[in-house]
N, C-alpha and C positions, 0 to 999 in steps of 0.2 A: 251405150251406143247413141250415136248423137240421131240417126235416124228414128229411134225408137222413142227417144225422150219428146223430139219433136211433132212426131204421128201422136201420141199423146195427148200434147200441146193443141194439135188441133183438133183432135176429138171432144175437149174439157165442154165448146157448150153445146153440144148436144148436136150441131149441124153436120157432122160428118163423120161419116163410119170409119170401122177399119182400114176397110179397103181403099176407099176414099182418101183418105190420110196415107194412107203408104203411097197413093199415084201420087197426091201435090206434093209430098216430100222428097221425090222424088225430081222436083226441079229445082231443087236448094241445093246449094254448091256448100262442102265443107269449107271452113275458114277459121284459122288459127290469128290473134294477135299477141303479140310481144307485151308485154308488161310496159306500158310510156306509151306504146305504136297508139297512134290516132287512128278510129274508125273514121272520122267527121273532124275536119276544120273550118271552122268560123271563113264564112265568102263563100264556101264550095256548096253546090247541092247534096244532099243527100240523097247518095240513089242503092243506098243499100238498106235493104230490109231485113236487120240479123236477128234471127232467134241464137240468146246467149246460152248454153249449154251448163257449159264452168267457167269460172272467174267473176271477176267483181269489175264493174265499168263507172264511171261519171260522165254527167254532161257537165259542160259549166259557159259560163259567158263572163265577160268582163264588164264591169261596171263602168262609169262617167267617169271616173278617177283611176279607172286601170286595174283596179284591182279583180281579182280572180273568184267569181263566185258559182257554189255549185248547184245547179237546177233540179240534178235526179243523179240519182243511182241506180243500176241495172246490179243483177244477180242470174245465177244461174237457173234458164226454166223464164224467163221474161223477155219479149222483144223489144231491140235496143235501133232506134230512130230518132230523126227529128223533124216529127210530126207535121210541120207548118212547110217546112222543106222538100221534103219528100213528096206529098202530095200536091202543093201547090207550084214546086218544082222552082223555087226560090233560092236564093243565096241564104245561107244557115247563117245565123245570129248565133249558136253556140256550138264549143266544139265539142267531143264526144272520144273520149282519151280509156285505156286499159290499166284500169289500174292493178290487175294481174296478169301473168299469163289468160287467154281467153282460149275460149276453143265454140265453135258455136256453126250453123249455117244459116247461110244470106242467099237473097233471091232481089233481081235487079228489079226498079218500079213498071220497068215493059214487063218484064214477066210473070210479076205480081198483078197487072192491071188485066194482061192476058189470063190468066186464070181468074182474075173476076169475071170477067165477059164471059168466058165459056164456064165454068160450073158457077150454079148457082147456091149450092153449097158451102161454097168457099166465099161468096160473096156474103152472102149468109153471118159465116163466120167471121170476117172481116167488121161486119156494119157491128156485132154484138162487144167486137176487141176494143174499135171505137169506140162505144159507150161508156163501157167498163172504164177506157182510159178517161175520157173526160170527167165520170163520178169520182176517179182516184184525183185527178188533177182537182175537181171543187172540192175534193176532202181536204188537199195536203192546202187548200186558199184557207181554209176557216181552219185547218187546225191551225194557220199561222198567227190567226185573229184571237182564237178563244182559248188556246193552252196556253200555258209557261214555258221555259225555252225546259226547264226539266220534265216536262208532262212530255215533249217534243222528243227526247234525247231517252226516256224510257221506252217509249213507244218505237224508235227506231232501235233500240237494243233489242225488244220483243219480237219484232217484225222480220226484220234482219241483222243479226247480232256480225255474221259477215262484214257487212260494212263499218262496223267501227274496230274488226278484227284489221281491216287490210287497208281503208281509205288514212291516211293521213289528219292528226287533229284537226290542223287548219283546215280542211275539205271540211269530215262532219258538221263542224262549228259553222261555217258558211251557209252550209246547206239548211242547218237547224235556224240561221239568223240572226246569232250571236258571234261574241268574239272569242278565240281560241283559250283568252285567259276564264271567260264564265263560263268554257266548256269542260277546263280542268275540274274551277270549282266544284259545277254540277255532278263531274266523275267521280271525286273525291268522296262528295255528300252521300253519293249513289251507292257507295263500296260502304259508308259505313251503316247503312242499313239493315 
């Protein structure tokens, strides 16, 4: 049940009880996307706040030369936004696409911003999601520095093997940094271990 997974979700650090979690879930509106269907395009603000339930999502942006590259991947059990947008209520730099059926709920940034202002619980909780996100954001900057594109492409089969079940080579490969042909290789070498 998508309410139950989410009261959950916001119970993980510590800042809000049961009951707690069953009120703010309670202002999250269910939301199904299509398999292609864009959450987020590139120009538009981001004003949906979705916690992803099921399915597999990407961000991605395009480069200087047009081509398609991916930023992040969302899974089931993770809130899927773009961060810079959302909050600062800016035009999105990147778009935000399903790459399965999705099923999840979304709460708008007035109604999220309202429930920071009145519980402080959930503000709480908010400020510790932040953090968490920016240590994962400086993790995936040095692992880009200090791994091999194969130390990269184990760790994302470890982590989430989902995403290389359902995302497209050329997606993982982008995301990892490399090209779709040294991402075969590295599968290849992978499988014969």
């Amino acid at each position: 049940m998508i309410e139950g997974m989410l009261q959950r979700f916001l119970q993980q650090t510590g800042f809000i009880t049961a009951a707690q979690a069953e009120d703010i879930a309670a202002h999250f509106a269910a939301r199904t996307l299509s398999r292609h269907e864009f959450l987020l395009r590139e120009g538009n603000i981001n004003d949906a706040y979705l916690f992803l339930e099921t399915g597999c999502m990407r961000a991605f942006a395009y480069d200087t030369d047009g081509n398609d590259v991916t930023t992040g991947f969302y899974t089931g059990g993770q809130v899927v936004l773009e961060v810079a947008s959302f909050f600062n209520r800016t035009p999105s730099q990147e778009n935000i696409q399903a790459l399965t059926d999705c099923t999840g709920c979304t709460i708008t940034y007035a109604q999220l911003n309202g429930l920071f202002h009145a519980r402080p619980e959930f503000r709480e909780f908010g400020r510790a999601m932040l953090v968490r996100g920016f240590a994962n954001l400086k993790g995936r900057m040095l692992e880009m520095i200090t791994t091999t594109a194969a130390e990269r492409y184990e760790a994302l089969l470890k982590a989430s093997p989902e995403i290389v079940q359902h995302a497209p080579l050329k997606t993982v490969a982008s995301y990892l940094g490399i090209t779709d042909t040294s991402l075969s290789r590295i599968r290849k070498e992978s499988l014969r271990k």
